[in-house]
Residue, then its C-alpha position, 0 to 999 in steps of 0.5 A: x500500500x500507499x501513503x503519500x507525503x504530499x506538498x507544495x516545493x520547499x514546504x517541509x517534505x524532505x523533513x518528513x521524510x528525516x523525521x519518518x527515517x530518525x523516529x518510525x526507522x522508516x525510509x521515504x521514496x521520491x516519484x522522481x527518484x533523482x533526488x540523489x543525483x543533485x544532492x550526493x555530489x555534495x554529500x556523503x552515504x552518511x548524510x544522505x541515509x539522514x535524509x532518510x530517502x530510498x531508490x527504487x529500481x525500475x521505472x516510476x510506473x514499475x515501482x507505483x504499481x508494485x508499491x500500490x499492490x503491495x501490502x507493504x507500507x511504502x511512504x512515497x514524496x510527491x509534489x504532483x496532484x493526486x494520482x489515486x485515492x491512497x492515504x495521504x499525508x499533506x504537508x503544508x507551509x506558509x505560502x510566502x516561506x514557500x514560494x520564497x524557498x522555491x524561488x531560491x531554490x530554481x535560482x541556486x540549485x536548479x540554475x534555471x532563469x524565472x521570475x517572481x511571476x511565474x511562482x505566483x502564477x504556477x508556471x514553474x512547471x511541473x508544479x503548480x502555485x501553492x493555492x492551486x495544489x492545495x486545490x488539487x489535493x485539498x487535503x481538509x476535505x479529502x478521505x485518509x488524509x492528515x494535514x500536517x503544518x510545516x511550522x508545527x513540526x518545527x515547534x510542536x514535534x511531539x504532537x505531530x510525531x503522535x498524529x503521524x503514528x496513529x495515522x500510519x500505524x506506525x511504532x515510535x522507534x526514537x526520539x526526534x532532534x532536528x539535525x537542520x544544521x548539521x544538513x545545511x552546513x553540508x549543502x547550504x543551497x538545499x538546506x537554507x534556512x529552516x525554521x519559521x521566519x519569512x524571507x525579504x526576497x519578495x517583492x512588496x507587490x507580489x507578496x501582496x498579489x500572492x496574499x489576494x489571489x490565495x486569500x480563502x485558504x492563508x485564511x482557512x490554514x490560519x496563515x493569515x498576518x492582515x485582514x484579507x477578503x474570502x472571494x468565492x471566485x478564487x478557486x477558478x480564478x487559479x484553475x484558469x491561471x494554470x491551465x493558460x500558464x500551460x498552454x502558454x508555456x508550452x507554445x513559448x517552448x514552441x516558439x523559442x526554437x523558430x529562430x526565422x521567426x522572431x517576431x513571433x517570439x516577440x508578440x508572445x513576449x508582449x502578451x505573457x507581459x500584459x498578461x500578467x500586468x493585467x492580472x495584477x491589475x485585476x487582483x490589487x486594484x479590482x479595476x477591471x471585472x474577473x470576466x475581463x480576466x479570463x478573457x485575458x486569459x484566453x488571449x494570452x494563451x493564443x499568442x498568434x491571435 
């Protein structure tokens, strides 16, 4: 059988599974199984056992079916939507904290070029925005799920490792010590910050589009630092927003290898611009209706047009 250990990048999933390895003696698969390939080159056996991460053998659909069949436990870290109806343990961070680390993370580690826009929008592909993949998974309303907060396990240890246990079935084998420093001094890249306080990397006005946009669940998780207005339109809203982000990049990827054409890489430049200009505008001044919004949506996601 399967349990995921589900989340957003960057919101504590790689902590859960030190946590499973040092007090369950349990190890946690990856989906994407290259976890090793990234973080050992900086890291010793020692380290990475730690981690409390295991390789699987075979390709990912092999080891899913195998692991789904199985009557034994297999805990598996996943950052996708759901792929079945299997237990789930969710793990969820401030939004901010985690799209700030993710930030940091595509920009030092994955050396690939993005921009503020695109974690707010959920254009880091695979992965969608943090309020999307809550939607996705929405793990307050979904069957043999736990919802466990990051910044629980960091300071209230002792009642999540109980959570956990009853929800898994699962004997406590030990005692918890967070080894954050010991890891990060191996890899600081990966290892940043830890803990509980928010990075300064944000700009002003995208922490404030990002607050805006996923207002329903900063408020229901409790995440909410000001007063915030629920809009009962969000949901689509970030629905819409993700699915023309994907539609756009993939006919940027088109586009990008039409060197004869670089007028055309040109106006869907201009668009993604005014694209997300406009949403802005829609999001923190309200000066233009959400039928407008998706209509640029549409637009934006036929850059030909």
């Amino acid at each position: 059988m399967i349990i995921w250990i589900a989340s957003y990048p960057r919101s504590g999933n790689t902590l859960t599974s030190q946590l499973f390895k040092q007090v369950f003696n349990k190890v946690c698969y990856e989906k994407y199984n290259n976890f090793y390939n990234y973080i050992n080159h900086v890291s010793d056996d020692k380290t990475f056992d730690k981690i409390g991460l295991g390789i699987y053998s075979g390709s990912w659909s092999e080891f899913y079916n195998r692991a789904l069949s199985s009557e034994e436990l297999f805990l598996i870290k996943t950052h996708d939507s759901p792929e079945d109806k299997s237990p789930c343990i969710y793990i969820v961070r401030n939004g901010l904290h985690a799209t700030e680390s993710f930030y940091s993370y595509q920009k030092q580690v994955i050396k690939e070029p993005c921009q503020w826009e695109d974690f707010l929008m959920g254009s880091v592909f695979p992965f969608h925005s943090w309020g999307s993949h809550l939607d996705s998974w929405n793990p307050l309303n979904r069957d043999n799920t736990l919802l466990i907060k990051y910044e629980d396990i960091i300071s209230n240890t002792e009642l999540v490792i109980q959570k956990i246990s009853n929800f898994t079935k699962l004997d406590i084998q030990d005692k918890w010590t967070n080894n954050f420093s010991e890891l990060q001094k191996k890899n600081p890249e990966f290892f940043r910050k830890g803990g509980l306080n928010r990075g300064l990397l944000i700009p002003d006005e995208i922490g404030s589009a990002f607050e805006e946009l996923n207002a329903d669940w900063i408020n229901i998780l409790g995440y909410n630092e000001k007063i915030i207005p629920e809009l009962k339109s969000l949901k689509k809203l970030r629905n819409q927003i993700f699915i023309q982000s994907i539609k756009i990049h993939e006919r940027d990827k088109y586009i990008s290898t039409l060197t004869h054409f670089p007028s055309h890489k040109k106006t869907l430049s201009e668009k993604i611009k005014m694209y997300y200009i406009l949403i802005y505008k829609w999001i923190i001044t309200k000066s233009i209706s959400l039928s407008q919004v998706f209509k640029i949506l549409l637009i934006a996601a036929y850059p030909y047009k």
